[in-house]
N, C-alpha and C positions, 0 to 999 in steps of 0.2 A: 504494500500500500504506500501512498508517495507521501512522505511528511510535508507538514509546511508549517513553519513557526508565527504568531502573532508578537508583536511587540508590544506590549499595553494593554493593562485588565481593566479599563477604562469601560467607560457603557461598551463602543461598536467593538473594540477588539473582544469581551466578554462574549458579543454576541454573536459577531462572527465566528468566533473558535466553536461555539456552541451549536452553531449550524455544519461548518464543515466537516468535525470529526462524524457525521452521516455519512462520508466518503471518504476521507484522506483523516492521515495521523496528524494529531494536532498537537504543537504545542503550544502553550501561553510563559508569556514573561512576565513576572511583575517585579519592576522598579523597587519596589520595596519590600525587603522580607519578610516584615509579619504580614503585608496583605496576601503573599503567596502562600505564607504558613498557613493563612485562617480560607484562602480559598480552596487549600488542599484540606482542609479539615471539614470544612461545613460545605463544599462543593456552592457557595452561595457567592454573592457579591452585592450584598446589599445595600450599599453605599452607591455603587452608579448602575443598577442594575437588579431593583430589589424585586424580588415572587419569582425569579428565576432560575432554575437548578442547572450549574453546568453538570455535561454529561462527564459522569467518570473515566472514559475514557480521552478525555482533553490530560495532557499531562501540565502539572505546574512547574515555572521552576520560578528563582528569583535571580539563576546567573543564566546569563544573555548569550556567553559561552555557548553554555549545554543546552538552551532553548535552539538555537542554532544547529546544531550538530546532526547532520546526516540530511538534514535539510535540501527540498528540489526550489523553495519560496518562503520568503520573508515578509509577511507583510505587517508593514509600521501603523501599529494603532494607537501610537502617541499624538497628542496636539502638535503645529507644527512650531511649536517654540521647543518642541524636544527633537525634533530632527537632528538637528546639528552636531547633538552629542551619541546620537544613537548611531546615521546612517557610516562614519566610519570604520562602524567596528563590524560589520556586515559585508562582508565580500562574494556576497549570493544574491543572484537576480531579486530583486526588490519589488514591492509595489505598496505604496504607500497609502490610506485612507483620511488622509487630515486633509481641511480646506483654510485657506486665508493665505498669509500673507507673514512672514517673520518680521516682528517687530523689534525696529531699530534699521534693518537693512531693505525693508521691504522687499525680498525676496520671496517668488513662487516657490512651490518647493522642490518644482525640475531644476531651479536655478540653485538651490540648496545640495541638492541631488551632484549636482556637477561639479558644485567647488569641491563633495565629501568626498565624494564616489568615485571622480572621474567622467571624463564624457564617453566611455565605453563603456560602461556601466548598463548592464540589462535591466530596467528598471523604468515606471508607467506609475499612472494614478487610479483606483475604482475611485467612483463615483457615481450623482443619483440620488435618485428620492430614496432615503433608507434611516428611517426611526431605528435605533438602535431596537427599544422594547419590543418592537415589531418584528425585525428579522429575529431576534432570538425565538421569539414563540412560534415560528416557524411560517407567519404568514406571507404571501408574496410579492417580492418584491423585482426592480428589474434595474440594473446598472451598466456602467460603462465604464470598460476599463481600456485607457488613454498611453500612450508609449510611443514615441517618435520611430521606432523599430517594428513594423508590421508586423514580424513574426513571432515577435514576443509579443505583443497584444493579440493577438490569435490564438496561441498557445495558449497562454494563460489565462486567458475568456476560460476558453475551451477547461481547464484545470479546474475552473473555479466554480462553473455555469454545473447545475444540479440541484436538483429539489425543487424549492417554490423559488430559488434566486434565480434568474434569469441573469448573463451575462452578455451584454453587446460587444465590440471592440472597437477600435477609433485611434486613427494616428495623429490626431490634431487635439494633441497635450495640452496645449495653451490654450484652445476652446475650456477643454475639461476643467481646467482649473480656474481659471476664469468667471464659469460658469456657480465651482463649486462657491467662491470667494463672494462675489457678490450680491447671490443672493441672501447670505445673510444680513448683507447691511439692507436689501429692499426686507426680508423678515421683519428685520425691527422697526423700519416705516410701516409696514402693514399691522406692528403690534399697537402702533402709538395712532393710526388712525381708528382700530376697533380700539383702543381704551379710549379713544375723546369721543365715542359712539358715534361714528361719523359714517356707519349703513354698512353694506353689504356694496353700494351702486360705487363707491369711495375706494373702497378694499381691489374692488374688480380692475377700477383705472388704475391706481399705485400699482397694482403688480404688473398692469398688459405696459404702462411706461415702464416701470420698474425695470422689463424685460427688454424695452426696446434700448434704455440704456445701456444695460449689459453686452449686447448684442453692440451696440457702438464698440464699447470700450473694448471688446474682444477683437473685433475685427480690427483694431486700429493698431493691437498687438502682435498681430499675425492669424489668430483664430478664425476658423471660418463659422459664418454666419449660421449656417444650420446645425452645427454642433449649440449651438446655445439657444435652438429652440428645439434642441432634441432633451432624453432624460438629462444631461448632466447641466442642464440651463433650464430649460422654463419647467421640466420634469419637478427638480430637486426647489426650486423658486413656488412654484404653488404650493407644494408642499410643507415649505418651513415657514410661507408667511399665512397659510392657513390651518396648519396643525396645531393640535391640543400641546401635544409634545414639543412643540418646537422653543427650544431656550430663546432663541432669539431674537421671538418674536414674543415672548414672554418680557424680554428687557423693554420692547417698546409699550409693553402695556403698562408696566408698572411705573416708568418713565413719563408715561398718560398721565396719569394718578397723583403726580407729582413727586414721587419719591426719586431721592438724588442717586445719582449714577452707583456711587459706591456700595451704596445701602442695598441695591438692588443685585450689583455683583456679589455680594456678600449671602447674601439669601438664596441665591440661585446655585449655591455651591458646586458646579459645573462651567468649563469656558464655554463663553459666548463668544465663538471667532467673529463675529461679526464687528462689535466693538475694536477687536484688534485691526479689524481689514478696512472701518472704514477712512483714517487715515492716508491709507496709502491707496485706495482706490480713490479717492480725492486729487490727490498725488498724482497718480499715472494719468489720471481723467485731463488734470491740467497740462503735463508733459507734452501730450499727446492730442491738446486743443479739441477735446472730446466734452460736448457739454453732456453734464450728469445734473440736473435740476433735484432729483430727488434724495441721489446719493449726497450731495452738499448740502441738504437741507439737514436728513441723519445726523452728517458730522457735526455740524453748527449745535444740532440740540447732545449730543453727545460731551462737545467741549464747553457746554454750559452759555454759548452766546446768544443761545434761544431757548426760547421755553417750546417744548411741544407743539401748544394752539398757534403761537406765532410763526412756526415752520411752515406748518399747514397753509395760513393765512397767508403768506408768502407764495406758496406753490398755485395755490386757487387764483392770486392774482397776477400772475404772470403774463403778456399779449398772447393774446391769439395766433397759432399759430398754423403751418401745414401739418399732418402728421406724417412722423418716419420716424 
């Protein structure tokens, strides 16, 4: 049976490990030794993943080493502020699950991937509408997994694709991530219009611009356009800024409500890449003379220079324009 190691007992690496040992040998990493001791003991994770049973045969370890070992794939289910420190010590075809942007350098994390790895490096992004909670309990889901090497994203589609996860493939990397990164910051505009109760008719336009933005900003990177009206763009985009689940769009609600940024990170006891990403999607949007009306609104109430209502009030009153 072909191993494949996860890196990160985090909600999706939890989840995923717990899907694919259905067909391949799995291991899981945890960062830290008592979470690994107490995940091998209570087969549970109820801290990012609670009502959950991993299956006993997922193996735990806490050294990265021997989660590795014998290994055919790696995949990284760290946030990507731990990229950095993990992807060097991996010298086996890779595919990484985290979306945004490293903050301080604003790097993708194919551009992380290259400084650690190398630009030989066999290595691609999944991505996709995928609740952690959901794929573990085995409901269906469908992604895309991103790698500038066709054959490695074919392959390991193919590796990974079983069960109720359906796996696409895709060599336009930078769509994928792209796609992954900014729909979290439209998430949190979609949270902070349902908390100022602003309908259903509201929610609908924020995401279909939401989207058309993204779609700018991809294309302007290199990404092609239908990659981000495919699952790993408008797919993964309805779904974070309209799910129960979704953290992200969780911050924009309680953000509604008035509660201050920190207070609300703090509560949320999970990352919200979105906050992290929308700095530096502001960022490339300007480099790149790319207008994001909605994305800058986000940042603005993020760095505290707006209130919520005022973002909104701002976006409503903008000229008339063509759409595209």
């Amino acid at each position: 049976m072909t191993r494949v190691a996860v890196l990160g007992a985090g909600a999706w690496g939890t989840a995923i490990a717990a899907v694919l040992c259905a067909r391949l040998e799995v291991a899981l990493w945890a960062r830290d030794a008592a979470q690994a001791a107490a995940l091998a003991k209570t087969r549970r994770n109820e801290r990012y993943l609670p009502g959950i049973a991993l299956p006993g045969k997922v193996s735990i370890h806490s050294s990265l080493e021997e989660s590795v070992k014998g290994t055919a794939l790696v995949l990284a289910a760290t946030p990507v502020a731990g990229l950095r420190e993990v992807l060097p010590k991996v010298k086996l075809p890779l595919v990484w699950l985290c979306k945004g942007f490293e903050e301080g350098t604003g790097l993708m994390p194919h551009e992380i991937a290259a400084q650690t790895m190398g630009p030989q490096a066999r290595c691609g992004a999944l991505s996709g509408p995928s609740f952690a909670a959901e794929v573990a309990r085995g409901l269906p889901c469908a992604l895309t997994l991103a790698s500038r090497d066709a054959g490695f994203a074919r392959d390991t589609a193919a590796l990974l694709h079983g069960g109720r996860m359906r796996i696409y493939y895709s060599t336009d990397l930078v769509g994928v991530e792209i796609g992954g990164a900014v729909k979290n910051v439209m998430a949190i505009a979609a949270g902070i219009s349902d908390g100022l109760g602003l309908g259903l008719n509201a929610r609908a336009a924020l995401i279909t611009r939401g989207l058309a933005e993204m779609a700018r900003l991809g294309v302007a990177l290199g990404g092609a356009a239908e990659t981000l009206f495919g699952l790993a763009g408008a797919g993964d985009l309805i779904l974070t800024a309209t799910g129960e689940l979704s953290r992200n769009r969780r911050v924009g609600l309680e953000l509604a409500q008035g509660r201050a940024l920190k207070d609300v990170l703090e509560h949320l006891g999970h990352v919200a890449e979105g906050v992290r990403s929308a700095k530096e999607v502001a960022r490339l949007a300007k480099a790149k003379g790319v207008d994001m009306p909605v994305s800058d609104a986000v940042n603005a109430v993020l760095d505290g220079k707006l209130a919520p209502a005022k973002a909104v009030e701002l976006l409503l009153s903008r000229d008339p324009k063509k759409e595209r």
